[in-house]
N, CA, C and O atoms as a printed pandas DataFrame, in Angstrom:
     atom_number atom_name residue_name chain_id  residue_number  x_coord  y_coord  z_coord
0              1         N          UNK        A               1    0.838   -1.174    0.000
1              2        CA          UNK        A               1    0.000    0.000    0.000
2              3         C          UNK        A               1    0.883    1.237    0.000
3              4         O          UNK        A               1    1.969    1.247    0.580
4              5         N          UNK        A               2    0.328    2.423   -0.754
5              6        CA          UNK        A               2    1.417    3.470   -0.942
6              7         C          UNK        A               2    0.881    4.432    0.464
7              8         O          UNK        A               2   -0.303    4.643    0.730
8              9         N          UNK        A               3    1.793    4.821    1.078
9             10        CA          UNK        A               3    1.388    5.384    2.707
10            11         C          UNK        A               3    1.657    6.937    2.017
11            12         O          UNK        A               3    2.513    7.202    1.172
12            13         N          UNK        A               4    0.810    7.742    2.545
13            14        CA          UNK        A               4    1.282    9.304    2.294
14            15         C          UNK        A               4    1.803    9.981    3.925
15            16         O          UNK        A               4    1.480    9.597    5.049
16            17         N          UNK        A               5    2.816   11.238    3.460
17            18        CA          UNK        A               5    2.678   11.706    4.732
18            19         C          UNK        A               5    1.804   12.180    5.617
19            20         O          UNK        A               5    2.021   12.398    6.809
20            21         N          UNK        A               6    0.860   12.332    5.053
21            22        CA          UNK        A               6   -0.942   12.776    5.593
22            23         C          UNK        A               6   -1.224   12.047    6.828
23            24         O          UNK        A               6   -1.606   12.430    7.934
24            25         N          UNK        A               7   -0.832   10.470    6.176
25            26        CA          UNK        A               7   -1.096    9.075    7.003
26            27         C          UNK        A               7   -0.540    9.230    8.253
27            28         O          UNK        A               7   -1.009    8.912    9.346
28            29         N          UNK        A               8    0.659    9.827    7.938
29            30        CA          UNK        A               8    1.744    9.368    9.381
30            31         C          UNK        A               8    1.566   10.362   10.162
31            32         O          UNK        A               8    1.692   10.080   11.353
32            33         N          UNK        A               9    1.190   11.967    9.797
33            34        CA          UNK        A               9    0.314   13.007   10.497
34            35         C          UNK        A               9   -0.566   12.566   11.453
35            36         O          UNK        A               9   -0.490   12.548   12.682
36            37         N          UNK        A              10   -1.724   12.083   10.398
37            38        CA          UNK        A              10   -2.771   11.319   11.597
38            39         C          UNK        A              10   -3.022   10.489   12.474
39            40         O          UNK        A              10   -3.907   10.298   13.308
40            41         N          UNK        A              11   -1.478    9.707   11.934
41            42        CA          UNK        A              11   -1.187    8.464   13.049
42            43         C          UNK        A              11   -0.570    9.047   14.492
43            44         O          UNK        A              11   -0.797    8.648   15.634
44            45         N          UNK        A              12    0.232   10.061   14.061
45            46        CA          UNK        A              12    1.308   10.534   15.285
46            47         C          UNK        A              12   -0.070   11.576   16.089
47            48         O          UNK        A              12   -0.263   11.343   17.282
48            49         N          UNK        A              13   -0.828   12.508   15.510
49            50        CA          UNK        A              13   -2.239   13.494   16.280
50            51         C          UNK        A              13   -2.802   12.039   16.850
51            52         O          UNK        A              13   -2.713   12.114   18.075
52            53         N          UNK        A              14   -3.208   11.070   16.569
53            54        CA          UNK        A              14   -4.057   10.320   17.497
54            55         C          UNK        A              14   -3.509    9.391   18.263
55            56         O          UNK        A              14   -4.301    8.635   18.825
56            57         N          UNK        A              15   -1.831    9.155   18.530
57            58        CA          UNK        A              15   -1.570    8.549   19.470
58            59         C          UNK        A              15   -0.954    9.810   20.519
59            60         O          UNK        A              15   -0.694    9.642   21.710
60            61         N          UNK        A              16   -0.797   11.106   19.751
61            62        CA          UNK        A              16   -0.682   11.654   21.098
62            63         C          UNK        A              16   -1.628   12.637   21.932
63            64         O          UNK        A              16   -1.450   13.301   22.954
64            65         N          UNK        A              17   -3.166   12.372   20.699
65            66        CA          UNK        A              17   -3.905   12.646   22.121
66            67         C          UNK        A              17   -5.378   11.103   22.562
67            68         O          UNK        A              17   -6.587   10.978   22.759
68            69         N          UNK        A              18   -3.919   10.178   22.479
69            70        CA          UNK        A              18   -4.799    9.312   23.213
70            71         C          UNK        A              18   -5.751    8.443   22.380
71            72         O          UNK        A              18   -6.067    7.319   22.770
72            73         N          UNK        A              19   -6.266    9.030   21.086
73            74        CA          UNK        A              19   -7.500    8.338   20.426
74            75         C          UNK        A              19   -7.327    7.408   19.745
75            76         O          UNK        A              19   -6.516    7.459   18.820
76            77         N          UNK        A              20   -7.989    6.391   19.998
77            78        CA          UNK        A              20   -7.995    5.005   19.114
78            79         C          UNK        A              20   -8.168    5.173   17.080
79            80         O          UNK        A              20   -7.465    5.018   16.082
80            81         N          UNK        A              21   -9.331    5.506   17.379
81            82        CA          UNK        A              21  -10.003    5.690   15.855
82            83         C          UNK        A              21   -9.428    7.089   14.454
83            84         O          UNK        A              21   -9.754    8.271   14.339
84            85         N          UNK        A              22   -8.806    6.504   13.904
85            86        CA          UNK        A              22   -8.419    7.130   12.920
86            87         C          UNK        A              22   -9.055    7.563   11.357
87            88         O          UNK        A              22   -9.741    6.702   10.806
88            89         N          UNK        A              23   -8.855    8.774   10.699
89            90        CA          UNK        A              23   -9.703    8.540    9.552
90            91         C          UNK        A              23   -8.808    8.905    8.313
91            92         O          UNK        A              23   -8.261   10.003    8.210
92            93         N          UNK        A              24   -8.666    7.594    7.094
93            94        CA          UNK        A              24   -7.996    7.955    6.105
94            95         C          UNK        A              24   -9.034    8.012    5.000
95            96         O          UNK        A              24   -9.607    7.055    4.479
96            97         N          UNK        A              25   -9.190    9.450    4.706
97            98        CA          UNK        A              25  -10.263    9.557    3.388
98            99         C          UNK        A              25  -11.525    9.318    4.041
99           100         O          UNK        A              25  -11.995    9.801    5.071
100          101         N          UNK        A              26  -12.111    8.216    2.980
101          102        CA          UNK        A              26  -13.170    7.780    3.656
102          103         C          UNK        A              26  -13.377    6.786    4.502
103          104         O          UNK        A              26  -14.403    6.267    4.943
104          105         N          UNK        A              27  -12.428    6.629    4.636
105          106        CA          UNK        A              27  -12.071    5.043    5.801
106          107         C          UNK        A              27  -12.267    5.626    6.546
107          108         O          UNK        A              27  -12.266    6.856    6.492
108          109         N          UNK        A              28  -12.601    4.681    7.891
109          110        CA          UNK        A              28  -12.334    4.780    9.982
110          111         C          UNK        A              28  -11.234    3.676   10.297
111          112         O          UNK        A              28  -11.557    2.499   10.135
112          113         N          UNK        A              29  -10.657    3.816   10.496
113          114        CA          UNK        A              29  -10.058    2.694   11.329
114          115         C          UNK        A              29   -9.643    2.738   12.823
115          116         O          UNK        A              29   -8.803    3.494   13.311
116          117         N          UNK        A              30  -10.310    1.882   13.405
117          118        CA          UNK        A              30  -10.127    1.790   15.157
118          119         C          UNK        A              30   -9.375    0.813   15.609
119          120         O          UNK        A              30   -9.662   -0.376   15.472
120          121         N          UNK        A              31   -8.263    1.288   16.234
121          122        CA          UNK        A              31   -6.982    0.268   16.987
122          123         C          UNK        A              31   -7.563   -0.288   18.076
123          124         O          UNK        A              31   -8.393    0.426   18.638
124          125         N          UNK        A              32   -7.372   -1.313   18.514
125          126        CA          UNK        A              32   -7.709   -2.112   19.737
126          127         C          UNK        A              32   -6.643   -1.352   21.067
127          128         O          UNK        A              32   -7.145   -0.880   22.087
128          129         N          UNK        A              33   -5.429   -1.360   20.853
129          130        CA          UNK        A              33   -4.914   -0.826   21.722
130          131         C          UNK        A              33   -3.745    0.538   21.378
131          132         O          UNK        A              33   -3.764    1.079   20.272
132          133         N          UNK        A              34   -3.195    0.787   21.992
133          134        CA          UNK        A              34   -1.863    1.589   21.888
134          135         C          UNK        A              34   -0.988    1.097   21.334
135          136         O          UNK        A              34   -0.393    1.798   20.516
136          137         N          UNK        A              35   -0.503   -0.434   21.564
137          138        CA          UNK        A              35    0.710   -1.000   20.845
138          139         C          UNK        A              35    0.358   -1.506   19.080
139          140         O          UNK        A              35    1.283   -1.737   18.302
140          141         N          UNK        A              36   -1.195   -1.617   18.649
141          142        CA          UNK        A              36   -1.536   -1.949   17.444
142          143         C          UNK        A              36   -1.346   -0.404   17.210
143          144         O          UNK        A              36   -0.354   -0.417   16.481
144          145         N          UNK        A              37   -1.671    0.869   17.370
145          146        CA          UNK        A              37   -1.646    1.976   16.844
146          147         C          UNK        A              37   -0.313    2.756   16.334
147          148         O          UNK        A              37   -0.123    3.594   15.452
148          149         N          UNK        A              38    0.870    1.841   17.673
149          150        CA          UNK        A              38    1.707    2.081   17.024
150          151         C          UNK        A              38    2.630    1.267   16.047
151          152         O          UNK        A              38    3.184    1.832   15.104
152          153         N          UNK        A              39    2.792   -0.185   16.316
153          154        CA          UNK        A              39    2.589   -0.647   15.263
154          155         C          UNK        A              39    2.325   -0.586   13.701
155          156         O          UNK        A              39    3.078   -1.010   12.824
156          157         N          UNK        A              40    1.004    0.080   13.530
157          158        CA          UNK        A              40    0.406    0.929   12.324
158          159         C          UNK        A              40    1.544    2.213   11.978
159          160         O          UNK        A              40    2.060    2.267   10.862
160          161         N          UNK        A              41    1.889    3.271   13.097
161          162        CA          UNK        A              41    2.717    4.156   12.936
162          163         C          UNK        A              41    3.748    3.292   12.453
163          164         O          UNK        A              41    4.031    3.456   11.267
164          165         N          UNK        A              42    4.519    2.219   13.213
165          166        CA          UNK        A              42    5.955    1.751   12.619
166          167         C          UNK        A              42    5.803    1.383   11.063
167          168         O          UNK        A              42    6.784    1.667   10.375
168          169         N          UNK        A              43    4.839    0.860   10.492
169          170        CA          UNK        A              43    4.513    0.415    9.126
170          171         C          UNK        A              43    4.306    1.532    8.308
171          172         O          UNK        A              43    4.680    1.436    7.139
172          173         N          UNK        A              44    3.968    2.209    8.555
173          174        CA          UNK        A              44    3.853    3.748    7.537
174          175         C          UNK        A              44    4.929    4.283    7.533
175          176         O          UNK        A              44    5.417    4.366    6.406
176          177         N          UNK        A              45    5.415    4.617    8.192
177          178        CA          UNK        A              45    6.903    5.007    8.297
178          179         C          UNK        A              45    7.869    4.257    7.978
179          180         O          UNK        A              45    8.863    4.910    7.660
180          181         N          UNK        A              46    8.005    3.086    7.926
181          182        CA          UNK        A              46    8.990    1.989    6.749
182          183         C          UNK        A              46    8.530    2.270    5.642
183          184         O          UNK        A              46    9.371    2.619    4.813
184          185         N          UNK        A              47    7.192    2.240    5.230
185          186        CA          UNK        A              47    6.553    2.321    4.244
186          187         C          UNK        A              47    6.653    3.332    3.304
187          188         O          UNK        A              47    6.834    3.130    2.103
188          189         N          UNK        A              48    6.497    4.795    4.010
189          190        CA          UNK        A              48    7.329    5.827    3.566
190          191         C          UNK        A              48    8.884    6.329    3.447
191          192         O          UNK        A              48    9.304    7.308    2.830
192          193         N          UNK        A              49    9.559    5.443    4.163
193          194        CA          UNK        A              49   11.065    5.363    3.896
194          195         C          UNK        A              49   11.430    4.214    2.796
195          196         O          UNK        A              49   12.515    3.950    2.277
196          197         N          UNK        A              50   10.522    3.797    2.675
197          198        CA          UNK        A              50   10.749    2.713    1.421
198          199         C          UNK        A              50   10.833    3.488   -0.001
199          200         O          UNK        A              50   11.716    3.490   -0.859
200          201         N          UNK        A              51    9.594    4.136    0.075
201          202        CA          UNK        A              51    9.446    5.288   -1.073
202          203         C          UNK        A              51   10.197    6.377   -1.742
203          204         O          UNK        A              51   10.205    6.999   -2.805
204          205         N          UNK        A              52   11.068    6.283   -0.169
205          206        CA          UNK        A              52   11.849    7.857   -0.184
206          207         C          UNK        A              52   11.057    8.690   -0.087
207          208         O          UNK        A              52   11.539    9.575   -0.795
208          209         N          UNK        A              53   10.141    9.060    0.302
209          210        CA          UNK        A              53    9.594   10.053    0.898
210          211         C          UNK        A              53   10.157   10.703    2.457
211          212         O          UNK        A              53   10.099   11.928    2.558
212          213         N          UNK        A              54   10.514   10.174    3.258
213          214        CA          UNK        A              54   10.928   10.777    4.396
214          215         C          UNK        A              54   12.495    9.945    4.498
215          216         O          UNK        A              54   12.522    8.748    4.211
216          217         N          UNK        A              55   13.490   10.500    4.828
217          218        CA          UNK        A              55   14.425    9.583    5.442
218          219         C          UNK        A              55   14.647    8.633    6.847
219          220         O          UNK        A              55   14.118    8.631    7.958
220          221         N          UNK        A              56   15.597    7.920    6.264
221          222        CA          UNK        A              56   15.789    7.128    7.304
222          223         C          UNK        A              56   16.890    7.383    8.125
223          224         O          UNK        A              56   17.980    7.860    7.807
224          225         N          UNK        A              57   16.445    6.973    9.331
225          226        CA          UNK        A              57   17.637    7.420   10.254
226          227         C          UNK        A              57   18.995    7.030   10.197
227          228         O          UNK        A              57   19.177    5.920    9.697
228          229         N          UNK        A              58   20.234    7.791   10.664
229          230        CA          UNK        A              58   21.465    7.403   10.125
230          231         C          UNK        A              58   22.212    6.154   10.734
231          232         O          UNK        A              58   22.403    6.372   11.930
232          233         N          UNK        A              59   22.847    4.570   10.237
233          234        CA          UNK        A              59   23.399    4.408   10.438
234          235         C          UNK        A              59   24.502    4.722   11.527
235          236         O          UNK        A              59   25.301    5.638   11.330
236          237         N          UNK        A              60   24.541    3.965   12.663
237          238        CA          UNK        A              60   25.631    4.408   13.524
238          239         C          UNK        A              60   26.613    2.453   13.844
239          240         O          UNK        A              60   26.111    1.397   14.229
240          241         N          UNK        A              61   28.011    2.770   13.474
241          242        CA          UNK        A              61   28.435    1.533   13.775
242          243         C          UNK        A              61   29.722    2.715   14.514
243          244         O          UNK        A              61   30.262    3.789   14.247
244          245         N          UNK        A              62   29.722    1.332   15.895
245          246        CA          UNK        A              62   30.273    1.537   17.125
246          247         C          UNK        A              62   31.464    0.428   17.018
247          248         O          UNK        A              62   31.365   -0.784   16.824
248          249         N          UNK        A              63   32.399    1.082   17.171
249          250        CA          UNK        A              63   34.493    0.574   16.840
250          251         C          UNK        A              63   34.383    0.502   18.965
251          252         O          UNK        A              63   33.872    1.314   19.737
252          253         N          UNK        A              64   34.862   -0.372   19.152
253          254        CA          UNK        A              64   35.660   -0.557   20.476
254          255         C          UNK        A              64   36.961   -0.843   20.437
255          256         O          UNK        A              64   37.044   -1.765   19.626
256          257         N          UNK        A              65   38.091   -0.577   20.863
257          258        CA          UNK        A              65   39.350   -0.773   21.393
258          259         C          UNK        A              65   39.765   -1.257   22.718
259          260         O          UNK        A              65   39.235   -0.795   23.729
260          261         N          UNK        A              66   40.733   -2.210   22.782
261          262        CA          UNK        A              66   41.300   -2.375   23.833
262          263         C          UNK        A              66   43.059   -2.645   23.629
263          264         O          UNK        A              66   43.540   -2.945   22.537
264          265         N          UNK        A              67   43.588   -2.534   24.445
265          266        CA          UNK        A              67   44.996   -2.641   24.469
266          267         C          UNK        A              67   45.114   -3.810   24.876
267          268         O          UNK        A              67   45.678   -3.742   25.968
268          269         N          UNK        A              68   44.829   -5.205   24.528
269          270        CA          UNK        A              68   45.323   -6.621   25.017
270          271         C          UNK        A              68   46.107   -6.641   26.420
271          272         O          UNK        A              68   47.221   -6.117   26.413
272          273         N          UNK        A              69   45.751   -7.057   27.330
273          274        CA          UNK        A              69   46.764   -6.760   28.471
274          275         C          UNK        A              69   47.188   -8.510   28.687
275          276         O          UNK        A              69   48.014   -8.845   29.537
């Protein structure tokens, strides 16, 4: 499914004030809980970094050293 940023707007306004039920277009869609809502947020947001529409966060690789004792 092609996710717009619209989507991820309305996902992020209704988990932070709390509301289950979301509306895309003419759709409703109602989450059972907080962790399906965000969930939904994590999938739109791959979804739109898939596209290139928003970026993805940067790569971080972590080097350790030690001096062999």
């Amino acid at each position: 499914m092609a996710y717009t940023p619209e989507d991820l707007q309305r996902l992020q306004a209704a988990l932070a004030k709390g509301e289950r039920r979301v509306s895309f277009g003419d759709k409703m869609v109602e989450y059972r809980d907080v962790d399906e809502l965000q969930a939904a947020l994590h999938e739109v947001k791959r979804g739109l970094a898939a596209q290139g529409r928003i970026a993805r966060p940067p790569r971080q690789i972590r080097i350790t050293t030690s001096k062999g004792t």
